[in-house]
N, C-alpha and C positions, 0 to 999 in steps of 0.2 A: 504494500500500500504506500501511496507517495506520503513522504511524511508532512507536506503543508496539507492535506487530507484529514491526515490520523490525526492532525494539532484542532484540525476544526471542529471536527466529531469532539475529540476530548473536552474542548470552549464549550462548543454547544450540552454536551451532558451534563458537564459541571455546573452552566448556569440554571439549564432545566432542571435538574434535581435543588437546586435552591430557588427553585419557582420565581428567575430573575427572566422571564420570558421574552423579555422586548434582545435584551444579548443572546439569551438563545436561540432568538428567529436567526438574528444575524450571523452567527456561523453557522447554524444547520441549513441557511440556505448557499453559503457559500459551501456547503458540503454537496449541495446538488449540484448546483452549476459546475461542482471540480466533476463529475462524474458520480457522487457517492449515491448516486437514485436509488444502487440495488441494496440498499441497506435497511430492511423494515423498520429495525427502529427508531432508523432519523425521519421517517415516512410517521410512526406512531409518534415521536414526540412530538412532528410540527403540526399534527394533526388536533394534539391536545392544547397546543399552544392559537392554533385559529380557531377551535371550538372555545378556548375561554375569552377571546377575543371576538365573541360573537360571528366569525364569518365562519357559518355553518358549511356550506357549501366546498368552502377549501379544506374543512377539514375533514368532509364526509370524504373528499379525493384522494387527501391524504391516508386515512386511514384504510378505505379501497387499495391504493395501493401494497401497503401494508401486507394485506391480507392477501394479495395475489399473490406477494414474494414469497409469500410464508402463511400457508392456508391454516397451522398451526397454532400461530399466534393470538393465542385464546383473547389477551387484554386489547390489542388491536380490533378485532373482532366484534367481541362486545362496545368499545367505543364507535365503531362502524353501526351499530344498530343502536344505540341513544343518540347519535346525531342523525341515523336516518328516522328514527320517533320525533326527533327535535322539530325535523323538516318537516312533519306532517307525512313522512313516507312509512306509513303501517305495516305494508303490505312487504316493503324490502327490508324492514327492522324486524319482524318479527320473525325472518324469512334467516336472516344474517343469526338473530339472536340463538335459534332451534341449531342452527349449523355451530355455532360456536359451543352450546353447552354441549352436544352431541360429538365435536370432536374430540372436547375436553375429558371425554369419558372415555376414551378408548384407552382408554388409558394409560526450637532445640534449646534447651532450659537453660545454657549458658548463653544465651545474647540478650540482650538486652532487648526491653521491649520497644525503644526506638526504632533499632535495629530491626528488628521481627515486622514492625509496621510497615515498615517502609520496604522489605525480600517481599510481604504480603503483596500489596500493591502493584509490585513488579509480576508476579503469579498474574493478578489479577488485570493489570492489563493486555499478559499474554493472553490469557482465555478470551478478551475481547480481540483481540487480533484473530486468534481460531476463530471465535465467533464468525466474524468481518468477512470472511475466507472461505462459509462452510461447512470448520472442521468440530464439530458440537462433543465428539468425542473428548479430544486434545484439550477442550474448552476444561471440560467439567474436570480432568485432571489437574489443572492449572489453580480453579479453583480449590478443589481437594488441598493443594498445596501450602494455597494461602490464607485457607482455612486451620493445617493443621500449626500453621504458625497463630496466628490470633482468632483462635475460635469463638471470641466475646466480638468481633467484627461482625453487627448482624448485615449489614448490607453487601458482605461476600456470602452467606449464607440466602439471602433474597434473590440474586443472582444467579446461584449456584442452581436453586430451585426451579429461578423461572427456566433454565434450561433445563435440567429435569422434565418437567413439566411439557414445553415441547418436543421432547423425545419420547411421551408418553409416559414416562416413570414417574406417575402420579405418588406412588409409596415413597418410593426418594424423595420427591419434592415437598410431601409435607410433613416430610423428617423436620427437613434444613429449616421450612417456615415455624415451625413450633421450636427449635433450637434458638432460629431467632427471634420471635416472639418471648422465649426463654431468657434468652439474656438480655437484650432490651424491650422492655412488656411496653415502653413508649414511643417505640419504634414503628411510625403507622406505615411506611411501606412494606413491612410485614403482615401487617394486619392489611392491609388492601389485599395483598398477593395469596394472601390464604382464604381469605372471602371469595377470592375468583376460583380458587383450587378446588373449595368446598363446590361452588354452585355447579359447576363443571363436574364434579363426583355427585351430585344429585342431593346433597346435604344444604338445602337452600337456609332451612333456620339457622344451621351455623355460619353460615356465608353473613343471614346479615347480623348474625351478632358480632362480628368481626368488624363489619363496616360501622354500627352502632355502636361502637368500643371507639374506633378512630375517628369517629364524628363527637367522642364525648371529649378526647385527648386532643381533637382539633376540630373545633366545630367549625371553622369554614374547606375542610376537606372537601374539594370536587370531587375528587375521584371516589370518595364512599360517597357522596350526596348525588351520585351520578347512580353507581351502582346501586344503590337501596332503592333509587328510583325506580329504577330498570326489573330489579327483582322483585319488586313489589305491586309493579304495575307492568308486567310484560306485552309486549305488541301483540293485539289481538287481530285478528282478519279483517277488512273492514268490507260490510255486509254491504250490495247491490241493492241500489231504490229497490223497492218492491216485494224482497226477500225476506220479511218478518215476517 
């Protein structure tokens, strides 16, 4: 990967995950224009960044895209059918939503901990490189790694999962989410990422207690106030003049 590329993707994730969206539009679209289209997740972040920004429309494309690259990607998915409910499109959200729960079912003590954070990191940006590339095997080694260096690291653990998770090893993945749910209990992208795990294994009540937990730990959480929406009021078919 060119590395003025891997520099943009890394801008962009850092600011999206500190929900500084106006800078992570600005490298994640300079991650397109370099060529970086075929990357779902830059396709899922800007997707949630013009759905919070009201343009429904770029982000229903956005996360369309998304979902082509990677038919898998449960949390794309679902954000692809609450933006097409947003839009008034019933008939394609509910259509989206039945396809995502239904794929989702198939389902070293002398270093210092400085030290140890910083080898982690290193692990863990390999695995996104395998990620970047295809290689989901390679990936989840990498994380393993920098895991067993700081295991109280819940966001290499959330990670670690949501690959899991697209490779189908649904039991893996809500190992790693209750590990980190475990070591950080205030840690809401763990709790978002286990509420999608749950409703996707058919455990809809534990899904939104998970989401109800990180909506009490941060009451303006979108992404639970999207999903409890979503799981509480699912797209129903929209019935033909005449048809009652």
């Amino acid at each position: 990967m060119d590395e003025k590329l891997k520099q943009a993707i890394a801008l962009g994730r850092e600011h999206y995950e500190k929900r500084d969206y106006d800078k992570a539009e600005h490298f994640l679209s300079q991650v397109v224009a370099q060529g970086g289209h075929r990357f779902p997740d830059v396709h899922n972040m800007m997707g949630v960044i013009h759905h919070d920004k009201g343009r429904l429309e770029e982000a229903r494309n956005e996360f369309r895209r998304a979902v082509e690259i990677n038919p898998h990607y449960t949390e794309a998915a679902l954000n692809l059918a609450v933006t097409h409910n947003d839009l008034g499109e019933y008939e394609s959200a509910q259509k989206v939503y039945r396809s995502a729960i239904g794929s989702g079912a198939r389902g070293t003590d002398d270093i210092d901990g400085f030290a140890k954070g910083k080898i982690a990191n290193i692990h863990a940006e390999l695995a996104q490189a395998y990620l970047d590339v295809g290689m989901p095997n390679e990936a989840v080694q990498e994380y393993r790694n920098a895991i067993r260096l700081c295991p109280h690291f819940a966001d290499l653990r959330v990670r670690l999962a949501n690959v899991y998770r697209q490779m189908g090893d649904l039991v893996a993945a809500r190992f790693e989410l209750e590990e980190a749910v475990r070591v950080r209990p205030a840690y809401n992208p763990a709790r978002i990422a286990m509420g999608v795990l749950l409703l996707v294994s058919g455990q809809r009540q534990k899904a939104l207690e998970q989401w109800e937990e990180a909506l009490r730990l941060e009451p303006d959480n979108k992404a639970a106030q999207m999903y409890l929406r979503m799981a509480r009021n699912p797209p129903t078919p929209s019935i033909p003049p005449g048809k009652v």
